[in-house]
N, C-alpha and C positions, 0 to 999 in steps of 0.2 A: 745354637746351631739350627736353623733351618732348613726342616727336611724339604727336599726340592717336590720330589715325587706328590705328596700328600701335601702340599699346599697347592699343586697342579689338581689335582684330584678335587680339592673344598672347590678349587677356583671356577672350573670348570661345571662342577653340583651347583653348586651357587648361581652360576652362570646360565645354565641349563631351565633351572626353576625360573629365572625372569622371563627365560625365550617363551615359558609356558605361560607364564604370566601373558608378556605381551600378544601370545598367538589366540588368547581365548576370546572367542566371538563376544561373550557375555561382560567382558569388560570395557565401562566405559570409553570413549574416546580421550576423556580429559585426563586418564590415568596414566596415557603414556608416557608423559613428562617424569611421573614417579618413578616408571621403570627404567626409563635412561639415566635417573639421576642415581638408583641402586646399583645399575651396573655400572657408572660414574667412579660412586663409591667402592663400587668389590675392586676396581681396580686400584683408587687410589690407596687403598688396605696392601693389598699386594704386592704395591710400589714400596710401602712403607715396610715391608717387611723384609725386602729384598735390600731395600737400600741401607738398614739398621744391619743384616748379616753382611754387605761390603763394606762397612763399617768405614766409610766416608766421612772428612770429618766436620763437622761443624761448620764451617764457613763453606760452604760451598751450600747450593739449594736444587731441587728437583724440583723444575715448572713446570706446569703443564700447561699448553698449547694448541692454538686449535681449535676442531673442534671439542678436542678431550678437555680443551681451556673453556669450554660453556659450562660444562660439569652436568652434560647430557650425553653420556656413551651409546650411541647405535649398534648393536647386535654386532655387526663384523667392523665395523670403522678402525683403523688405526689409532694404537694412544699413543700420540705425538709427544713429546717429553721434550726439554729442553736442562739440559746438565750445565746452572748457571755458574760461573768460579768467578770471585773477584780478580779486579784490573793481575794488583800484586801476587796474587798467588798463582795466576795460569800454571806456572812449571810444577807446582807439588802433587798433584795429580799422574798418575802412571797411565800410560794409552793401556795397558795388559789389562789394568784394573776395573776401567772403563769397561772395555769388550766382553771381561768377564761378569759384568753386572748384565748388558745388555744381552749376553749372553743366558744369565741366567731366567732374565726379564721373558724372554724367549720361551725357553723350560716353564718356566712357569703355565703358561699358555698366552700370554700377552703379544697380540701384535703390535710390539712396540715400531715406532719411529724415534729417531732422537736425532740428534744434534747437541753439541759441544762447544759454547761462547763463553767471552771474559764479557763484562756488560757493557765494556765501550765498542767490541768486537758487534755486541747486538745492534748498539746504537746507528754502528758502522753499515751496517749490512739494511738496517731498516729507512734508513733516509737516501739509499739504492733500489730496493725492490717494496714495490707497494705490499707485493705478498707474503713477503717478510715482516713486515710492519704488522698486515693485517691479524698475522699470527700469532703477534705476540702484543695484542692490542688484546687479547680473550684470552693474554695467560692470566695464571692461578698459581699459587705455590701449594704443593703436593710437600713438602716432606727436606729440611735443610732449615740454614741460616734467614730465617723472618730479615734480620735488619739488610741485610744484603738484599733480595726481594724488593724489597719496600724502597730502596736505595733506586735500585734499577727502574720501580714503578716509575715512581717521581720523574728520574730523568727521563724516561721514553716518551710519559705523557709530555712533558714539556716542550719536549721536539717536535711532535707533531704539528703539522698547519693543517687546521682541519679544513679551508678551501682546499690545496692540492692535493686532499686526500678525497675530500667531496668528488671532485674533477675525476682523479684519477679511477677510485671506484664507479663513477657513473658510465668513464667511458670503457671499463673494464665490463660494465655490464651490458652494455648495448652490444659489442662483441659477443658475447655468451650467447645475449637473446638472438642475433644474427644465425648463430651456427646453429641452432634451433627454428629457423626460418622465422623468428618473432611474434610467434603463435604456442601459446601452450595447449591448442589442441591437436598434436603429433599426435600416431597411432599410438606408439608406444614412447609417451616421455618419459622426460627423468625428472624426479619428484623431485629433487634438489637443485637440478642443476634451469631446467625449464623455465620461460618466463613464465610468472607464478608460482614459480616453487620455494623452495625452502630457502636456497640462497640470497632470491632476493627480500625475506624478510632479514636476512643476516645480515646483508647490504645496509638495511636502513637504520639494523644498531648499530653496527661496524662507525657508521656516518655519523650517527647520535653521540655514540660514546667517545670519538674523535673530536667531536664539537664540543664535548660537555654537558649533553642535556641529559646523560644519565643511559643506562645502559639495558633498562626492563622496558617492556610496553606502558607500563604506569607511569615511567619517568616520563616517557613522549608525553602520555595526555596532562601530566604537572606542569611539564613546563610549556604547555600551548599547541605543541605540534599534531597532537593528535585530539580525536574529545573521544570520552569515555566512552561512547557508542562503538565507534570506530577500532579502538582500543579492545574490546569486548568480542569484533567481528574477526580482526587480527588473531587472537588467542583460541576462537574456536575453527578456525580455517587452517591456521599453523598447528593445532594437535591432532585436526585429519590428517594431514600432510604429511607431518611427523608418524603416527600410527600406521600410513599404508607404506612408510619409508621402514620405518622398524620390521612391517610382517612381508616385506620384499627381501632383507636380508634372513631373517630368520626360515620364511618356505623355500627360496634359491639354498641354504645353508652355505652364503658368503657374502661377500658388500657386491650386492644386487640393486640400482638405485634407479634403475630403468623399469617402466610397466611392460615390459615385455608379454607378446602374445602368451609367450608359455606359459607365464606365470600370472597373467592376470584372472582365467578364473579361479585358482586356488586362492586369490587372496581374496576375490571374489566371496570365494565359502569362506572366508575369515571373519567377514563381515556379516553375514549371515545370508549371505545374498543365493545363495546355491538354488532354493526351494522355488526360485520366480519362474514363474511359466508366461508371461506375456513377454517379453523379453530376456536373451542371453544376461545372467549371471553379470558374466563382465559386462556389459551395456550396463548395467545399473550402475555397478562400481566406477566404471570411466564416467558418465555422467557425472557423479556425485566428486568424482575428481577434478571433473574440468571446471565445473561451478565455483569450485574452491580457489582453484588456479584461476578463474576469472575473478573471485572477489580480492586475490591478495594483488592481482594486477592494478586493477582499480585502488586500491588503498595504498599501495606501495607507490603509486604515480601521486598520490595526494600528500605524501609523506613526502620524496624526493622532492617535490616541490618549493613544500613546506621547508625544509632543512634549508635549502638553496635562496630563500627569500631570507632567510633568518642571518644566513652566510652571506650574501652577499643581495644588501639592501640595494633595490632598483634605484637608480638615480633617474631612470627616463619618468617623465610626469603619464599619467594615463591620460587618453584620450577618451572622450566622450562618444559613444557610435550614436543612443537615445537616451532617455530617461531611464533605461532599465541596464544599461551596459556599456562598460568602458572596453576600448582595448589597449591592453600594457605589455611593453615589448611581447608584441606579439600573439598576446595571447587574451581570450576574452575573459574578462573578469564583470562579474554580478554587482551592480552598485548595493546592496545588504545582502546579508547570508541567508534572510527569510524570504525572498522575492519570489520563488517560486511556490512556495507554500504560501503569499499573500497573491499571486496570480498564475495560476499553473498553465496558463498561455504562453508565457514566456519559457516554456521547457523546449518546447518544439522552435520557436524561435530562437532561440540558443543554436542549432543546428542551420536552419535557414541563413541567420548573421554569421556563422563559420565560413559556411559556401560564398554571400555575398561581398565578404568584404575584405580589401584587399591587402595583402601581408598580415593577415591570421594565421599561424599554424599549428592552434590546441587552445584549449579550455587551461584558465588560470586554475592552481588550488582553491581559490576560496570557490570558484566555479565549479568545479570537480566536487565537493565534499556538499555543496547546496545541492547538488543533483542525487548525491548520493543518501543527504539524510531528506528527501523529498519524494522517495518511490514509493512513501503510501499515498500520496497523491495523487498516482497515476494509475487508478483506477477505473472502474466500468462509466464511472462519469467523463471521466477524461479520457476514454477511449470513444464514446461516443458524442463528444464535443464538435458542432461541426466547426468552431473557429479553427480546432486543432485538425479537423479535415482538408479545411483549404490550407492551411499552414502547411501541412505533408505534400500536397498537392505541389503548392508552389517551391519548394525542395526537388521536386522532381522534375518541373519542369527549368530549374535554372541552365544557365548553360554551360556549368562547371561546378565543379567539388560533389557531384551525386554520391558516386562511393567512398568517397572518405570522410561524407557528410553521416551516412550509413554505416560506413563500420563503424564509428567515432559512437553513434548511437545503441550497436550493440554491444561497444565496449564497457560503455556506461550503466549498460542494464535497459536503457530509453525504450530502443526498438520493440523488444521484448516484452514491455510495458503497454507501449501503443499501441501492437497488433500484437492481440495476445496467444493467434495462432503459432507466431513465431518462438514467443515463448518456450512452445513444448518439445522446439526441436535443437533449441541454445546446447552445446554441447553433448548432441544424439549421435555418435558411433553409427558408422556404417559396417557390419561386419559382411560385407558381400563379396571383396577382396577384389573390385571396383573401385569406388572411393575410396580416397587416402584423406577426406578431411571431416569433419563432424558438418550433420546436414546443415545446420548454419554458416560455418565457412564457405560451403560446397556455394550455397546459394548466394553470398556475399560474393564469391569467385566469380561464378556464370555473370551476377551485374555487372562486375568489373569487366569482363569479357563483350559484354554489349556496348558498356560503356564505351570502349575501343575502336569498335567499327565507326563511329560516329564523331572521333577525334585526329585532325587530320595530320597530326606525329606521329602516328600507330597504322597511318594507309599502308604500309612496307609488311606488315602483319599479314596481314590477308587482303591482299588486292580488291578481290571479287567480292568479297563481303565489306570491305569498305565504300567501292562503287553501288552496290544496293543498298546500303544505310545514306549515303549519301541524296538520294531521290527520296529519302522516308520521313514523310512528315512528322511524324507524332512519335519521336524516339521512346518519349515517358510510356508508351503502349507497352515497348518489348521491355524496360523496366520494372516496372508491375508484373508480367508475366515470367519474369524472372526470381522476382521476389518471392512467388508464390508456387514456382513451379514444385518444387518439391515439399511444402511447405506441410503436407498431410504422411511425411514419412514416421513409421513408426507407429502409427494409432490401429493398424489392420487394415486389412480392404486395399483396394485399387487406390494409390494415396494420388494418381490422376484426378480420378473420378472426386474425392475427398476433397483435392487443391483446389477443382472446376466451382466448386460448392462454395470454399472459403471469399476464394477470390470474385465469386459471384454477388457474395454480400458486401464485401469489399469495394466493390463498385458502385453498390446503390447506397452505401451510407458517403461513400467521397463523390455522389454525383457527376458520375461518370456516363457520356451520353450511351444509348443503346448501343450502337453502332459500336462505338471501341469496348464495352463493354462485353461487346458479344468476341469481337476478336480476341479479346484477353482469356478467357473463357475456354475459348479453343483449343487456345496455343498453350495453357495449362492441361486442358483434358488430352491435347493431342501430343505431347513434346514427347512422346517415346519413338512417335510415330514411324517418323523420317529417318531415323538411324536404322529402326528396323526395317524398312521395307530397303536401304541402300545397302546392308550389310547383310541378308538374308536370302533376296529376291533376285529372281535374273532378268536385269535390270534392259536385256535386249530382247523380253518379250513384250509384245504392245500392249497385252493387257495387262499387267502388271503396272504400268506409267498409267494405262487406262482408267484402272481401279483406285489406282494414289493420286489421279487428278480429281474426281469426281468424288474425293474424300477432304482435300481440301477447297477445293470449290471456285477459288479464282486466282489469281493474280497475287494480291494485296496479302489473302493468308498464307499464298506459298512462300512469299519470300519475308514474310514476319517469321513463317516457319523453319525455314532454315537458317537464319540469323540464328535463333534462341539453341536450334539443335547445335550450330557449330561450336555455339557459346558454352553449351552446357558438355558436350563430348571435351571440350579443353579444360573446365573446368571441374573432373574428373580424376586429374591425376597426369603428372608430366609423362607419364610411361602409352598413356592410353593412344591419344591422337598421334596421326602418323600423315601422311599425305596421300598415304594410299588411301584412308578412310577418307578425305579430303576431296579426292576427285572422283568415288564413288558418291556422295553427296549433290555435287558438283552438278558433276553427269544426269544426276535424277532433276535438279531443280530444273536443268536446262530441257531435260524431256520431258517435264511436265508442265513447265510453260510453254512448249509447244500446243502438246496436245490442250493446253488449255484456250491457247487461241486457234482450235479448231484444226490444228495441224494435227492430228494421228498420224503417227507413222506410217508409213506403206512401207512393209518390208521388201517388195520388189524394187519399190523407187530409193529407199535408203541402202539395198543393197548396190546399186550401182552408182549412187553416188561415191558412196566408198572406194568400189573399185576406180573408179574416176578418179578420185582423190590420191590412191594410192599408185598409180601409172605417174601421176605427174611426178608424184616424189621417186617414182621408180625412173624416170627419166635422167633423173639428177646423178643417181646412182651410173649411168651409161650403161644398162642393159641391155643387154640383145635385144633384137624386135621380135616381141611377143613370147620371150622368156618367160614369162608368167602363166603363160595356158596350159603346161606341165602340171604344174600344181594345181593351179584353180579349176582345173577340170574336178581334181578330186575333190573338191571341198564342197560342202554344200551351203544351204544360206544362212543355215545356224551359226556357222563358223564367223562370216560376213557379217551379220548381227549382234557376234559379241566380240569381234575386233575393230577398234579403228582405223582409221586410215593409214596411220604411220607404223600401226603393230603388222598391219597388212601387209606394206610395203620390208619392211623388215625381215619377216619371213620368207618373203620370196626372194629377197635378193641374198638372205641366207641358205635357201633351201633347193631352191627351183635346179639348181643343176644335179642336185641330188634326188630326184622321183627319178622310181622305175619308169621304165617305158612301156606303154601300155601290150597288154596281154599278154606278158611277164607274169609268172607265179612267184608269190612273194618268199622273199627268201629269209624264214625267222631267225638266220643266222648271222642276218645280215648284219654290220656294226651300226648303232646309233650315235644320232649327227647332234651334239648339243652343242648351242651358241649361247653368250651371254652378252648383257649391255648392262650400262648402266641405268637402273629406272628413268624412265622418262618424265615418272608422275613427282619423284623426290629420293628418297632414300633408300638404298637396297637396290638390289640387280633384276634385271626381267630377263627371263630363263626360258630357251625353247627345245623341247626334244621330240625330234622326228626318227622316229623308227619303227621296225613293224612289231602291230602289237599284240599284245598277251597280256592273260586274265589278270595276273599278278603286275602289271605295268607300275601302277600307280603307286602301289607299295613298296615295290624297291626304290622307286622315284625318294618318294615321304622316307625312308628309313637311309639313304644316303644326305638329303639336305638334316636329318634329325641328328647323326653321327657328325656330320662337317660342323653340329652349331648354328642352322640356320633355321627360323622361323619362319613356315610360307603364309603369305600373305591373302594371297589368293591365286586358286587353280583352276585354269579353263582346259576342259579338257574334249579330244573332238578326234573321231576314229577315218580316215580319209578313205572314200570309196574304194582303193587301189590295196587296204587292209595296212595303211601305217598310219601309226598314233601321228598327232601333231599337237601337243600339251603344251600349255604355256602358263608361268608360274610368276607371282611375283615375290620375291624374299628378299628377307635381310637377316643380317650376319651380328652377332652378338661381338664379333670382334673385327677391328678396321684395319686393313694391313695399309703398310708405308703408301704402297700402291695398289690402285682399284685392277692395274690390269693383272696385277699376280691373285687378284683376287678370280677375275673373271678366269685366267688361264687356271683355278686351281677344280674350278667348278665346272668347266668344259672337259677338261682332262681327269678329273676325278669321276664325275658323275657318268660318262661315257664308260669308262671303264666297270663301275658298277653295271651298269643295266648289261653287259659282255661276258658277267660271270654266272655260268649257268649256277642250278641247285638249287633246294628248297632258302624258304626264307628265313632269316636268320632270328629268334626270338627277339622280342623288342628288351631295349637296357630296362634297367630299374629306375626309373628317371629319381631323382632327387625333388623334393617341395619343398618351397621353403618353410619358415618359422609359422609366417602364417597361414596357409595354407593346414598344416598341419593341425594348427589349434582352431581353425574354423573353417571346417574341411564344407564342401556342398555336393550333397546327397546327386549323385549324376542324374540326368533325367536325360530320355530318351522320345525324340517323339518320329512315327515312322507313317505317312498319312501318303494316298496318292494323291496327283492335281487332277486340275478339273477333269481333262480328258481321261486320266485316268491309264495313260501310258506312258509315264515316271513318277517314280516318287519322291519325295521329298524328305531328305531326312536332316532332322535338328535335334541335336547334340548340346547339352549344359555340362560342366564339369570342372573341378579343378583344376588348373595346370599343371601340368610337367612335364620333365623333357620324354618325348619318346611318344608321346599323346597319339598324337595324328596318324604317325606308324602303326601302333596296335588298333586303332578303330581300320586302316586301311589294309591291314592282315585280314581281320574280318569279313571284309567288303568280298576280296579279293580268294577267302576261301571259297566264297559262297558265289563266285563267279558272277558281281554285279560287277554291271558299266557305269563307270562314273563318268559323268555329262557336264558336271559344274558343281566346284566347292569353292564355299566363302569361307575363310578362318576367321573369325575375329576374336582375339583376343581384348582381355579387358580387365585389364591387373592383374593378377591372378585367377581368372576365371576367364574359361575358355566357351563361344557361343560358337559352334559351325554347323554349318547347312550344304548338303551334300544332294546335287540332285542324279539320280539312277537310276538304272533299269536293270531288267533281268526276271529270267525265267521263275527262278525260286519266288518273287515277291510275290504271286497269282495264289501260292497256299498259304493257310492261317496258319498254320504247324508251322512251314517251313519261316516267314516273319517273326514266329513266337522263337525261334529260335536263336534267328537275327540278333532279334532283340534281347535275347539274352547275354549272348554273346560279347555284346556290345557293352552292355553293363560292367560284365567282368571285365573287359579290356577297360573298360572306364574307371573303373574301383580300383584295379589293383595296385 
């Protein structure tokens, strides 16, 4: 009789000592395999003791399944079990009998899975569902009748077609990598499920042992498919994988198979990684993961290959491309395996021949594996080769396949190899909650985003930036300056200043003329440039366009300059760019090529252009005559300066019959007039509120769009001689209703009613952050500086996001009785950059700013 309690108790101790085993920093990597196969073991012990006390008889078998069918138990995984009965006996078995084993299985501490088949039932169900099949392709027998087992081996193996199973699993995997975006450097992947992960080395047995070539990594290199080298590379990349999959279940304490923010730097110190002071803990650890998930990528592509030539022999003949390379359905293969290591010119050419020739789409296995056992080759010799200079060269300047010619080379290892700046940033984490990709994707994206402007399927993309790439002679220029623009992240220092450096030498060894060398140069030291002055600066002072012309210098850099900025804000993170950031850009390029052809603004003459512009469209509208001098009386030229013509014309035809009449005393009681549209520039609504105004204005504004769900975009804000506000905001909404006009009517009728209810301000919510935010919080900074005149200040704000943000810094503003003049929010993933310009009495003392500034902190921290 089997006491249930105290075999729970061993199982559990037992249990307990491996999780220690595996969570101890000090234990090898290659020992993990031991500890899966103990807790393997402790269960199939368990099973066996359980299944002798239900006293099951003889002919019937307990399988195991799965992954419990490798006879590598993970920390919390499921033991899948399969309860096999012959054809003839199905009926002698009792369902109570069953439940009460599975039941006990349970008690025990076992997260069992099971299932219940006769073996033609299995056969039934596996030549229906591949996933079925797969499953019971890695059973094992735990405990029951051997000749029964052995019965069912036989016949299952024999069923199988290992093509439809080939087919089937391959196209099952490219699905997987899909929903994974087909990149295994996601912030947080899944060690298992990730291209590069765990599954797709299970893939390539699953496919081996359905063929017949054996079911270990030793069998692949016996029977050809893999060589010992490769074999050796497999087994130490799959017991990283495995190890940081084991100590993700054991620190979460569940089946955790995601790197999750929370949990990667505890696994982080698992590894010993805690102690690094040049870099975040986890940065070390994700590196060291993504390098792995890049090397089983690469091998697993050399392997599926391989299986698939073996399964189903080419009948098409290879073509000849030169002496050095054939191409065979499709794909370039190496005429001998040592070609590159008897000429290591042909590595870069392998690239070059992808791009030039036509119905190529990838590198053969035996192509793929000469590269891979060829990277001692590619050395400080063969990075300073100039045959291999002009070779890179002419890749760049073809007139198709750049970036797939590129990524192709860093999936390979190549690029990495050839510039070996690039190298150091192969799988470097951004932890700024800005980038969502590792600085090698990041920079591989922005190419592909250059590449764009310049192909004319993609003009629908971006109009405006396709018309200026279109007139740009020398595309390879913004290329290179793309390549290299982030290229010194991570080392310390200004990684501009670092990149300007790289890419300088970069230039004189690929004989690049002065001239474009100096523009590459630039647009790497400058590419922060132009986002900051369009998202920070108030972009209708002349000196400001003044200062940003005579920083870029002519023409030719401004608009290489904005190309790579718009390429690199997209290349960022799908959350970041929006269109409002789009025609702040926009707008700067266009006034900075003015002033660079000697047009400076005259704010006298660009104000009445305006108003000229905005009468005509006020025409359209059937205005009264001279409806508009109500209003424009009170406005002054600031106003006029940072609206355009259509925002101009809008407000008056929404407002104008709404001004007091002059020398009228303002009535604070009065109700406010809010209108909505829908943006003009793209997404989200542009919001106008005219009323009279008060210190705390701006703050109930911010804490009614922050309760409704809405994120402001940007705030102009302007006090009208006659003492009414007239603010105009531009925001989007986190959520789309059926229709845009219940959105507008919810915002006119909501937010009016707000700023209607008297009483102090309401505290701002506890806004919620998310996962990441949380685990790589950034320390607020505060910067509080006057301009030049010296009569507003300027204030910039760094910080986390969350909801509720911009309300508590505008409580502050708002105790302390400042005027706010102009805010730019710009968010940017999870981190929030805004710039706030203001005045007020209080800024004139050091006390009273120090206090500002504190203040601010705390609404910032909290």
């Amino acid at each position: 009789m089997v006491d249930i309690p105290s075999l729970r108790d061993a199982y559990r101790a037992r249990k307990l000592a491996l999780f220690d085993q595996l969570r101890s920093a000090r234990a090898p990597t290659r020992s993990v395999h031991t500890a899966l196969r103990q807790l393997s073991a402790l269960a199939d012990e368990t099973l066996g003791a359980l299944w002798a006390e239900a006293g099951f008889a003889h002919a019937f078998a307990l399988v195991a399944v799965g992954g419990f069918g490798r006879g590598e138990l993970f920390p919390y995984s499921d033991v899948d079990v399969l309860l096999l009965l012959p054809d003839d006996h199905a009926a002698d078995i009792a369902p109570e009998r069953l439940e009460a084993f599975i039941g006990q299985c349970w008690d025990a501490g076992l997260e069992i899975g099971s299932s219940v088949r006769t073996v033609d039932e299995c056969l039934a169900e596996a030549s229906k569902d591949v996933t079925v099949q797969t499953s019971l392709l890695e059973s094992r027998l735990v405990v029951g009748d051997k000749r029964l087992y052995a019965g069912f081996r036989k016949r299952f193996l024999a069923a199988i077609d290992p093509q439809a199973f080939y087919a089937a699993k391959s196209q099952e995997m490219r699905h997987r990598h899909q929903k994974f975006d087909s990149t295994p450097y996601a912030l947080e992947p899944n060690c298992k499920e990730s291209p590069g992960g765990l599954r797709d080395l299970q893939t390539i047995l699953w496919m081996s042992k359905a063929a017949g070539f054996g079911n270990r990594w030793d069998d692949l290199a016996k029977s050809g498919l893999a060589t010992p080298f490769e074999v050796q590379q497999i087994k130490r990349n799959e017991a990283l994988l495995s190890l940081i999959r084991a100590r993700l279940h054991v620190i979460a304490n569940r089946r955790e198979d995601r790197l999750v923010f929370d949990l990667q730097t505890a696994v982080a110190a698992s590894f010993g990684y805690a102690g690094e002071s040049q870099r975040r803990a986890s940065e070390a650890l994700m590196r060291r993961y993504y390098w792995a998930a890049k090397a089983v990528s690469q091998l697993t592509q050399i392997l599926l290959l391989n299986i698939a030539e073996r399964l189903q022999p080419q009948a098409e003949e290879a073509t000849r491309i030169n002496d050095r390379f054939f191409e065979k359905a499709g794909l370039i293969e190496v005429a001998s395996d040592d070609l590159y290591l008897k000429d290591p010119h042909a590595i870069l050419e392998t690239f070059l021949l992808y791009q030039k020739t036509i119905g190529v789409n990838g590198l053969a296995p035996r192509t793929l594996r000469a590269l891979y056992n060829a990277r001692h080759v590619m050395d400080s010799k063969f990075r300073n080769d100039r045959v291999n200079h002009m070779t890179f060269m002419r890749m760049l300047l073809e007139p198709r396949g750049i970036t797939h010619a590129l990524r192709l080379m860093n999936q390979t290892s190549v690029l990495g190899r050839y510039l070996r700046v690039f190298r150091s940033i192969v799988g470097q984490m951004q932890h700024d909650l800005f980038h969502v990709y590792t600085v090698d994707q990041h920079i591989l994206m922005v190419l592909r985003n250059v590449r764009r402007f310049f192909i004319a399927e993609h003009a629908h993309e971006y109009p405006f930036c396709s018309q200026l790439a279109a007139g740009w002679d020398k595309p390879w220029i913004l290329y290179v300056a793309a390549l290299f623009h982030d290229i010194a992240k991570g080392r310390g220092g200004d990684h501009s200043e670092l990149g300007a450096r790289d890419v300088r030498r970069f230039c004189r060894q690929h004989e690049i003329e002065r001239e474009d060398s100096r523009l590459i140069e630039c647009l790497v030291a400058e590419h922060l440039v132009m986002s900051q002055v369009a998202q920070k600066q108030d972009l209708s002072d002349p000196e400001v366009i003044g200062a940003f012309a005579k920083r870029v210098g002519n023409e030719r850099y401004l608009t290489a300059l904005y190309l790579l900025t718009i390429a690199d804000i997209r290349g960022t993170s799908p959350r970041v760019w929006n269109a409002w950031k789009g025609k702040l850009l926009e707008d700067l390029y266009r006034s900075t090529l003015r002033a660079l052809g000697g047009r400076m603004p005259d704010p006298g003459a660009e104000v009445e252009a305006r108003k000229r512009d905005a009468l005509i469209q006020l025409a359209l509208y059937a205005q009264p005559f001279e409806a508009h001098k109500a209003l424009w009386e009170t406005l002054d030229v600031g106003y006029f300066m940072r609206h355009d013509a259509s925002e101009i014309a809008w407000h008056t035809k929404q407002l104008s019959r709404h001004v007091p009449p002059r020398g009228i005393p303002v009535d604070p009681h009065a109700p406010a007039l809010v209108r909505a549209r829908l943006s003009p520039v793209g997404e989200g609504l542009q919001v106008v509120v005219y009323t009279p105004d008060q210190p705390d204005l701006f703050a109930r504004i911010c804490g009614y769009f922050d309760q409704a769900s809405f994120s402001i975009l940007d705030a102009k804000v302007h006090t009208a001689s006659n003492g009414y506000a007239l603010d105009t905001f531009q925001v989007v909404a986190t959520f789309i209703p059926e229709h845009y006009r219940d959105l507008i009517s919810m915002v006119e009728t909501g937010l009016a009613k707000t700023l209607g209810e008297a009483g102090p301000l309401p505290p701002p919510s506890k806004g919620r952050v998310s996962r990441r935010v949380r685990s790589f919080p950034i320390k607020p900074r505060i910067s509080l500086l006057p301009d030049e005149k010296a009569q507003r200040w300027l204030l910039n704000i760094s910080a986390s996001d969350r909801t509720g943000l911009l309300y508590s810094v505008a409580r502050v503003l708002a105790r302390h009785h400042l005027n706010l003049q102009l805010a730019k929010v710009t968010t940017l993933g999870e981190r929030v950059e805004d710039t706030f310009l203001i005045s007020g009495p209080e800024l004139q003392g050091q006390r009273a700013q120090l206090a500002i500034e504190t203040e601010l902190l705390e609404a910032l921290a909290a």
